[in-house]
C-alpha positions in Angstrom: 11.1 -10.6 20.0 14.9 -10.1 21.1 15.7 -8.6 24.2 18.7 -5.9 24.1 18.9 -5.3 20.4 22.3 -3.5 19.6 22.2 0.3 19.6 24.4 3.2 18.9 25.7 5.0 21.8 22.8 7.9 21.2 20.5 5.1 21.3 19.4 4.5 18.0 18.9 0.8 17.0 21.6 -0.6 14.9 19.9 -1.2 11.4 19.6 -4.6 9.9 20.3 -4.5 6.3 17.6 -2.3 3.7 15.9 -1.2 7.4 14.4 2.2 7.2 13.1 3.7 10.5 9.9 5.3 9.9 9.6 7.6 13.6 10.7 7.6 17.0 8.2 9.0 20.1 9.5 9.8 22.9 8.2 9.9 26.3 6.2 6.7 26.0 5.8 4.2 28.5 6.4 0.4 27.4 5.1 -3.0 29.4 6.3 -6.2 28.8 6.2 -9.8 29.9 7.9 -13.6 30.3 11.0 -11.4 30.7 13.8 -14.5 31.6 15.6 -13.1 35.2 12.4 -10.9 36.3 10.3 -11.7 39.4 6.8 -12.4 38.4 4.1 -10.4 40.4 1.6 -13.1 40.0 3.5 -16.7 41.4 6.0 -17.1 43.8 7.6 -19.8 41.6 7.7 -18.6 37.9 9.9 -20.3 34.9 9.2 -18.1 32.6 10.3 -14.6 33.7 7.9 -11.6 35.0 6.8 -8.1 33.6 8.7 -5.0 33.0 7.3 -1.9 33.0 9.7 1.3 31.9 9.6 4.8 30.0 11.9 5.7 27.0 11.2 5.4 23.5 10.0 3.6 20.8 11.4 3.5 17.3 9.4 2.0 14.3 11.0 0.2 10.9 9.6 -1.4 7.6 11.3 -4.6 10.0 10.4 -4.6 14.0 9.9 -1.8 16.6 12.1 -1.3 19.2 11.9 0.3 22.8 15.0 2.0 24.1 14.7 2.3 28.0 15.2 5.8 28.9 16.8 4.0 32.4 17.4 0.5 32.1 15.4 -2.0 34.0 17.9 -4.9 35.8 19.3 -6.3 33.1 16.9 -4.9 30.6 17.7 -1.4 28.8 16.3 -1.9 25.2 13.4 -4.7 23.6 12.9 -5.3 19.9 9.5 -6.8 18.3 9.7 -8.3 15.0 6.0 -6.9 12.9 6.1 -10.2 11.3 5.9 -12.1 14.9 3.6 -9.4 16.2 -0.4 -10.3 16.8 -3.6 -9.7 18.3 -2.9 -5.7 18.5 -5.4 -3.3 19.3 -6.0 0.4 20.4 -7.7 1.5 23.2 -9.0 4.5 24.3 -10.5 3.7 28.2 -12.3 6.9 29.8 -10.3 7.2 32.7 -7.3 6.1 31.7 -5.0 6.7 28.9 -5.2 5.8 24.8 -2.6 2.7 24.4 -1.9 0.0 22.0 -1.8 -3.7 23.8 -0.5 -7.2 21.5 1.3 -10.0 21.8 4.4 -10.9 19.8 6.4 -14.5 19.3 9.7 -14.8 20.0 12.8 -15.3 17.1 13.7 -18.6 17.6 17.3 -20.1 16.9 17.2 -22.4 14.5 19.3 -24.6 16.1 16.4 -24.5 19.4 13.2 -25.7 20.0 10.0 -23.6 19.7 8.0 -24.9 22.3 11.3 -23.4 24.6 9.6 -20.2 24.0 6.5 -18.5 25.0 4.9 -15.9 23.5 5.1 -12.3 24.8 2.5 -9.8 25.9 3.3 -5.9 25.4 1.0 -2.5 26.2 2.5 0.4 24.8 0.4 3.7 26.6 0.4 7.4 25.9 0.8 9.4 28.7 2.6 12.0 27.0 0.9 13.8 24.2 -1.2 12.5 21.5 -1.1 9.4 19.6 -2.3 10.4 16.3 0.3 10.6 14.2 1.8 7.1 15.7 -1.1 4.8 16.0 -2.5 5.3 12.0 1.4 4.6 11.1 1.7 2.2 13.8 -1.6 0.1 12.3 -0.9 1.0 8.6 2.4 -0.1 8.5 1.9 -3.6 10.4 -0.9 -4.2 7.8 1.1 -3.6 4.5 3.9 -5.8 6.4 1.4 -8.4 6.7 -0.5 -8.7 3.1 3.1 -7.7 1.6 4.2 -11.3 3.3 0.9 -13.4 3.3 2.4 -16.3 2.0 4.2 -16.7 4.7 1.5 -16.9 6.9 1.5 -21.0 7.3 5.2 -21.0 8.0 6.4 -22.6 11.3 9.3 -20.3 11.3 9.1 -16.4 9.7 12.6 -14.4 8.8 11.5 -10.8 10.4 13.8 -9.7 8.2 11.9 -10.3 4.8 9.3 -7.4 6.2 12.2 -5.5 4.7 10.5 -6.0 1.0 7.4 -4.3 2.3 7.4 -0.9 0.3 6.6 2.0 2.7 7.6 5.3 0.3 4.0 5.7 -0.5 2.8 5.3 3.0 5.3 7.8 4.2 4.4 10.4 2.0 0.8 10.5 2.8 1.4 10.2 6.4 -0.8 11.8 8.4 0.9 14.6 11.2 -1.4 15.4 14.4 0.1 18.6 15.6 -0.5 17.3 18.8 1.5 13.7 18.9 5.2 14.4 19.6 6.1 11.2 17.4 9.3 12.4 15.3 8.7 11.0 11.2 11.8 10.1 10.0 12.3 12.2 6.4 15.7 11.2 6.9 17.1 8.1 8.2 19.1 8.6 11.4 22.6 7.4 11.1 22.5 7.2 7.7 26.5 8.3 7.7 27.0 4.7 9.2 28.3 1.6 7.4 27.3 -1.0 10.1 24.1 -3.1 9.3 22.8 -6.0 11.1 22.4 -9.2 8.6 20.5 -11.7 11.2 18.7 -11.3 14.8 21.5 -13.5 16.0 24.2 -12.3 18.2 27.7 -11.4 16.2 30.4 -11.1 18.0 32.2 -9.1 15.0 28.7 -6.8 14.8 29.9 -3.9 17.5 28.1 -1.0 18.1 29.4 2.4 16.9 
């Protein structure tokens, strides 16, 4: 993960390099935790940060998704999840409460840190607003090709997110499936596209501004 990913000032992510965005849904609720400089609800003494819970949107690449606060949250106003660090996701659909996808996801790592620094992240992403039938096949479809795309890197200490990037997703897009009643937003074209700035790592570049 990488907390405040850059963003254009409409706040669209700042594409790494050969990034395509695939959709953006509004209106979707985002929980996260081990966020460094939040209290945790659960000890009175925590080191590794607590949970933040916030509404805005969430964008979704061949590379990571990313959830741009609609208000920001202390410090905390956008979140970025590498797919190749993400894990353990699932959808649920509970009877009294709403149909949401819950996961965890590993942090990028400097190289010039150590990993046991780091502790892996928990996220729940529900739908309160609208369906989730367009998102959640793309959503599970797209982490999978990601995954058998880069299965040799499975062993690997250390994953590049940004070799998810080779994953082809043309195919998928075309036979993507539209549920008249999710409000997700397919990308047919990529937002920005004017735009010559592209991201080349996830770490912070002080001559990588956004537009």
């Amino acid at each position: 993960m990488a907390l405040n990913p850059q963003l254009f000032y409409n706040g669209m992510p700042v594409p790494f390099i050969n990034e395509m965005f695939v959709l953006g849904r509004d209106g979707v609720e985002f929980e996260i935790d081990k966020i460094p400089g939040f209290f945790s609800c659960f000890t009175l003494c925590s080191t590794q940060g607590g949970t933040v819970k916030s509404k805005g949107t969430i964008y979704l690449s061949n590379i990571r998704i990313v959830f741009v606060a609609k208000k920001p949250v202390g410090h905390l106003f956008a979140f970025d999840m590498p797919l190749l660090h993400v894990h353990g996701e699932k959808f649920h659909q509970p009877i009294f409460h709403c149909n949401n996808i819950s996961g965890q996801v590993e942090p990028v790592v400097p190289d010039t840190e150590h990993m046991a620094l780091y502790s892996t992240h928990s996220f729940k992403i529900p739908f309160k607003d609208g369906g989730c039938g367009t998102f959640v096949p793309l959503f599970f479809n797209l982490i999978g090709s990601v995954r058998q795309y880069n299965q040799h890197l499975a062993a690997q200490p250390r994953v590049d997110p940004l070799l998810a990037a080779q994953t082809p997703v043309d195919e998928m897009m075309r036979h993507a499936y539209v549920d008249p009643s999710d409000p997700t937003k397919i990308f047919l074209q990529q937002p920005n596209a004017e735009s010559q700035l592209r991201r080349r790592t996830y770490q912070s570049d002080s001559s990588e501004k956004p537009m």
